[in-house]
VOLO-535520 format. One record per residue: chain; residue number from 1; x, y, z of N, C-alpha, C in turn; residue in one letter. Coordinates in pm, 1 decimal, m for minus. Layout:
BEGIN
c,k,n_c1,n_c2,n_c3,ca_c1,ca_c2,ca_c3,c_c1,c_c2,c_c3,r
A,NUM,X,Y,Z,X,Y,Z,X,Y,Z,A
...
This chain:
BEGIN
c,k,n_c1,n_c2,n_c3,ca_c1,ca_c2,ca_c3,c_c1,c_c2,c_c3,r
A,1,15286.2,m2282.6,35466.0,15400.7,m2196.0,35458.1,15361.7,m2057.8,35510.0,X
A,2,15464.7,m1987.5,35596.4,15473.4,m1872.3,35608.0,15568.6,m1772.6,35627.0,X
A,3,15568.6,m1614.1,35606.0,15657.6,m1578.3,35586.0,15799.2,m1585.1,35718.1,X
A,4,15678.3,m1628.5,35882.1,15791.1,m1648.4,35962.2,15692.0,m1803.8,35990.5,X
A,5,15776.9,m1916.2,35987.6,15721.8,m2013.1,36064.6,15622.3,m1992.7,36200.9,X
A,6,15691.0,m1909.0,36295.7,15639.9,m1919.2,36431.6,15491.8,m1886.8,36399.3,X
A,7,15452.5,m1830.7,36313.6,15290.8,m1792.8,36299.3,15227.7,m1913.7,36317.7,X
A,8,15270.8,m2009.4,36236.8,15207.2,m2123.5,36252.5,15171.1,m2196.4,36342.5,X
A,9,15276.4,m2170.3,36455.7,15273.0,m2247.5,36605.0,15193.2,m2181.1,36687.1,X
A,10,15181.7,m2040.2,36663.7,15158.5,m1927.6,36766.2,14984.5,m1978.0,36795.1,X
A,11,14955.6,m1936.6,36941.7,14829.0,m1963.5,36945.6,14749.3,m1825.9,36985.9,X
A,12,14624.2,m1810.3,37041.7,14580.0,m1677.7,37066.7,14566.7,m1694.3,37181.7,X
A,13,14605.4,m1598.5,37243.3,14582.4,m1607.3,37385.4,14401.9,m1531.1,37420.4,X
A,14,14385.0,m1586.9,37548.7,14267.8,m1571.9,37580.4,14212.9,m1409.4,37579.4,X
A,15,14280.6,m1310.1,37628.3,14263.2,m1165.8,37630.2,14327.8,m1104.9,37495.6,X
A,16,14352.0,m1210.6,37364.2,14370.8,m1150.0,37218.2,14222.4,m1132.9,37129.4,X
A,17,14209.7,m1111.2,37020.6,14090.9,m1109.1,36983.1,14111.2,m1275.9,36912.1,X
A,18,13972.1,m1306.7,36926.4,13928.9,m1415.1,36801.1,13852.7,m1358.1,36728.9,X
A,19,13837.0,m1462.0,36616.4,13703.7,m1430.4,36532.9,13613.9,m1531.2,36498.7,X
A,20,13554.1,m1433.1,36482.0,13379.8,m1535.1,36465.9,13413.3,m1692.3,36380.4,X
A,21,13393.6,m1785.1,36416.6,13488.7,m1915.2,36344.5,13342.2,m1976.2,36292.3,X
A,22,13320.3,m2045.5,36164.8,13249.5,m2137.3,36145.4,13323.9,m2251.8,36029.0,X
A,23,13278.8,m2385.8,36036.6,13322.2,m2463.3,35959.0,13211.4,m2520.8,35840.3,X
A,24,13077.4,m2418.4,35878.8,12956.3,m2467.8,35782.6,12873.6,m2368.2,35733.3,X
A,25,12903.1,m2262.1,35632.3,12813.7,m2162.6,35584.0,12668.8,m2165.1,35606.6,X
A,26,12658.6,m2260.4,35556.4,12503.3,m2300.2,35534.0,12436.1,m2350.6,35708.3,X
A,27,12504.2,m2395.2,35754.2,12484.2,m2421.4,35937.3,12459.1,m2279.0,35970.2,X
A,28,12592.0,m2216.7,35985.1,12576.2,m2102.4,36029.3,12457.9,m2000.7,35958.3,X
A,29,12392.8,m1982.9,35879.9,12298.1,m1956.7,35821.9,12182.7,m1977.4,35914.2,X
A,30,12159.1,m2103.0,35905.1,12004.6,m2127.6,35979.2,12034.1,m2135.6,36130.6,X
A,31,12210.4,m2166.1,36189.1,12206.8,m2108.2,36316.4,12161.6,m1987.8,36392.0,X
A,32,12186.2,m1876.6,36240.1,12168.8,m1736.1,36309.3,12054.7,m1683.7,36288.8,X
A,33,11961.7,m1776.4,36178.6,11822.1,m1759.7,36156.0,11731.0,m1781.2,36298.9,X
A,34,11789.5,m1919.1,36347.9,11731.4,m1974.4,36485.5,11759.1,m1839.2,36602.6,X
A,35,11879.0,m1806.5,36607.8,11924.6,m1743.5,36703.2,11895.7,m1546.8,36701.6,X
A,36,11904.3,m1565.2,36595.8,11874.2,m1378.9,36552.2,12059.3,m1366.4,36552.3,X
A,37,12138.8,m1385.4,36575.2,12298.1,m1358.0,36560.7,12327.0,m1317.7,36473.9,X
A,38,12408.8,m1206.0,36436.2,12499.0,m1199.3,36320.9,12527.6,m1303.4,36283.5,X
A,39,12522.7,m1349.9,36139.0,12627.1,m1447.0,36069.4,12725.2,m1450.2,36037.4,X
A,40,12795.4,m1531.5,36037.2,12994.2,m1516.9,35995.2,13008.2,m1401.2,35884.2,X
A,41,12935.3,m1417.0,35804.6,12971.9,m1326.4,35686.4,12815.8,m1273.6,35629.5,X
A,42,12820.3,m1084.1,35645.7,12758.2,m1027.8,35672.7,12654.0,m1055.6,35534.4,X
A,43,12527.0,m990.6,35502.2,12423.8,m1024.6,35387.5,12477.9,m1015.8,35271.7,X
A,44,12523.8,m848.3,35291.8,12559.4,m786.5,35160.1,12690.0,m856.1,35113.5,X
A,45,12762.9,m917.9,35210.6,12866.6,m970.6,35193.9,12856.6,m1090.3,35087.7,X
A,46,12767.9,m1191.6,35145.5,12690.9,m1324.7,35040.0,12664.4,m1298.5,34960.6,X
A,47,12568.0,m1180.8,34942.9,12481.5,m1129.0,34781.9,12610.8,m1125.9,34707.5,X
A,48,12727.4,m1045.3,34763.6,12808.0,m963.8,34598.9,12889.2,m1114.8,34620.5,X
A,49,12928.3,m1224.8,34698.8,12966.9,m1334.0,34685.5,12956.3,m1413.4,34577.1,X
A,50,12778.7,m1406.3,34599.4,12682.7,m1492.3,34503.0,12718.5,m1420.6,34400.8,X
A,51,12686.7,m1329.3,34352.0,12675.9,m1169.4,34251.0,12824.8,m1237.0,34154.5,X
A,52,12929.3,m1239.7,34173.5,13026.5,m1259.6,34129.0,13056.6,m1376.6,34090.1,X
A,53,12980.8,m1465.2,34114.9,12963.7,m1584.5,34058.1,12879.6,m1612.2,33925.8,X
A,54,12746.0,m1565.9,33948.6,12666.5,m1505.6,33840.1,12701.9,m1439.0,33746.6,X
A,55,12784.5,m1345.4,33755.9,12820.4,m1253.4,33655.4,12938.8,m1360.4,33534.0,X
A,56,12991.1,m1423.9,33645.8,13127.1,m1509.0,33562.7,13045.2,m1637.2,33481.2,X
A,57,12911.0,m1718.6,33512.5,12850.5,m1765.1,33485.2,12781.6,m1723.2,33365.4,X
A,58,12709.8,m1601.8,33312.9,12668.2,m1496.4,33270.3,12752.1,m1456.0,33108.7,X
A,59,12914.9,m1463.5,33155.3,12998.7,m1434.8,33079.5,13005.3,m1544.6,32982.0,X
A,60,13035.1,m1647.7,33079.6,13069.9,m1796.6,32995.3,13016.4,m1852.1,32941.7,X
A,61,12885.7,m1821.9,32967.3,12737.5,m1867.0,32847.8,12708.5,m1759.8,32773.7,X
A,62,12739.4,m1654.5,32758.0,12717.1,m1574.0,32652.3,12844.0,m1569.5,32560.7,X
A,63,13000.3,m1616.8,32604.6,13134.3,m1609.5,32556.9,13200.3,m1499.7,32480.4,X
A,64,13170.4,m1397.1,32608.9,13204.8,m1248.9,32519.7,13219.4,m1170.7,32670.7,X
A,65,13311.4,m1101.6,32658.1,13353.8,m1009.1,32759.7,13236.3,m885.9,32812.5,X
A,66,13210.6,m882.9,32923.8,13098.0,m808.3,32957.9,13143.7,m712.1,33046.2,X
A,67,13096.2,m568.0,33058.7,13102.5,m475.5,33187.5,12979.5,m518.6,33301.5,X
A,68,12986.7,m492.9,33404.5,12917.2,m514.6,33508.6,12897.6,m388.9,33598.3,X
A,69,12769.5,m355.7,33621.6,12755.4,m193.6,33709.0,12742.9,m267.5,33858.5,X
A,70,12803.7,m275.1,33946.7,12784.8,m318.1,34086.9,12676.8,m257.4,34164.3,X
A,71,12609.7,m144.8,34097.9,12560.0,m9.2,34193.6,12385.3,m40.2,34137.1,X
A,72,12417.6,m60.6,34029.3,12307.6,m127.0,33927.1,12264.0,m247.6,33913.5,X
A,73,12376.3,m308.7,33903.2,12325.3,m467.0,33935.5,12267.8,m497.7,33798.7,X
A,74,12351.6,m425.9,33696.2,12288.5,m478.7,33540.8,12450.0,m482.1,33523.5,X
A,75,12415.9,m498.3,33382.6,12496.4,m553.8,33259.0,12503.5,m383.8,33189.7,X
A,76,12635.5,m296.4,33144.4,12617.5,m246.8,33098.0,12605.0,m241.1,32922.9,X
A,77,12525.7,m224.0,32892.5,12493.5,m199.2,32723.2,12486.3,m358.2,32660.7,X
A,78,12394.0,m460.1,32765.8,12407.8,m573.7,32710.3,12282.1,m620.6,32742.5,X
A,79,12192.3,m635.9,32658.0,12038.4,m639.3,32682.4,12012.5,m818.4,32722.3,X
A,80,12068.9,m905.5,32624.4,12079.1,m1070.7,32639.8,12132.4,m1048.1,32785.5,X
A,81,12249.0,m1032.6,32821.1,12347.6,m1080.1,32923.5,12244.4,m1023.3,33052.3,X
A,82,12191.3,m941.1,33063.7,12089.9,m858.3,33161.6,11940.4,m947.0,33149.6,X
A,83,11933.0,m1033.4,33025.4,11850.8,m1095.1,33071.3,11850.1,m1236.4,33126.1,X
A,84,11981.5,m1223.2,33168.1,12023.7,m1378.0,33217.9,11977.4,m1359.1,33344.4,X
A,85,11996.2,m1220.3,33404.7,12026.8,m1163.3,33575.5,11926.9,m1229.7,33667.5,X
A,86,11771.8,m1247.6,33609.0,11692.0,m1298.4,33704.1,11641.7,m1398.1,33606.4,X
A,87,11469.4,m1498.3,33671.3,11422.3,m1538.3,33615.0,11264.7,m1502.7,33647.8,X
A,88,11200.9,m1547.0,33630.8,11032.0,m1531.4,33653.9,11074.1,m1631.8,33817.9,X
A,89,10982.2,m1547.5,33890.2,10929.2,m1610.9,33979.0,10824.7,m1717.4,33989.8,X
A,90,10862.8,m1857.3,34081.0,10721.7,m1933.1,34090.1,10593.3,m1885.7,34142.3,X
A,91,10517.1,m1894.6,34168.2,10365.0,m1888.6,34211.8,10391.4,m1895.5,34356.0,X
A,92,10333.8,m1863.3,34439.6,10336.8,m1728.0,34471.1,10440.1,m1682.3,34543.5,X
A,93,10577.3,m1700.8,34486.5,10675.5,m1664.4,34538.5,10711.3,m1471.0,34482.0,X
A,94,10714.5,m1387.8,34527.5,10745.2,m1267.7,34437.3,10853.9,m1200.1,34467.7,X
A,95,10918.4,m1130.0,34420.5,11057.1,m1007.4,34462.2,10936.7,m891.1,34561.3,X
A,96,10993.0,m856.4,34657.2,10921.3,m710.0,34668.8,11020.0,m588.1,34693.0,X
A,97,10987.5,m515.7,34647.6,11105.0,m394.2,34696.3,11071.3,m285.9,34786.0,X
């Protein structure tokens, strides 16, 4: 459905813009790993993707309404729920900053 049908039919013409099209996140991932390319959807874009998934995950196993600092990337005033955020790293895998 749309608000005018013809959208639906309409096609792009060659001198309109397209956009970057993929039908496989995870393809496109190790495509642009292979290639050095931008990926469909930019890093920071995935992280707060992922990020927002976690947090709702986070909520539902603790079953209590939580604030979230985006800038922080914690839990505000929630020491359990902040310790959901990461886990220990394997051997010799590490975070570096």
């Amino acid at each position: 459905m749309a608000s005018d049908p013809k959208i639906l039919e309409s096609v792009i013409g060659p001198d309109e813009v397209h956009l970057y099209q993929s039908d496989d996140q995870h393809g496109n991932w190790l495509e642009c790993i292979r290639t050095r390319k931008a990926p469909i959807a930019p890093a920071e874009i995935g992280h707060r993707a992922c990020s927002t998934c976690l947090v709702h995950h986070i909520a539902m196993k603790t079953g209590r309404r939580l604030f979230w600092d985006p800038v922080r990337e914690r839990f505000k005033n929630d020491d359990e729920a902040n310790s959901m955020v990461s886990r220990p790293q394997r051997f010799p895998y590490r975070m570096s900053m």
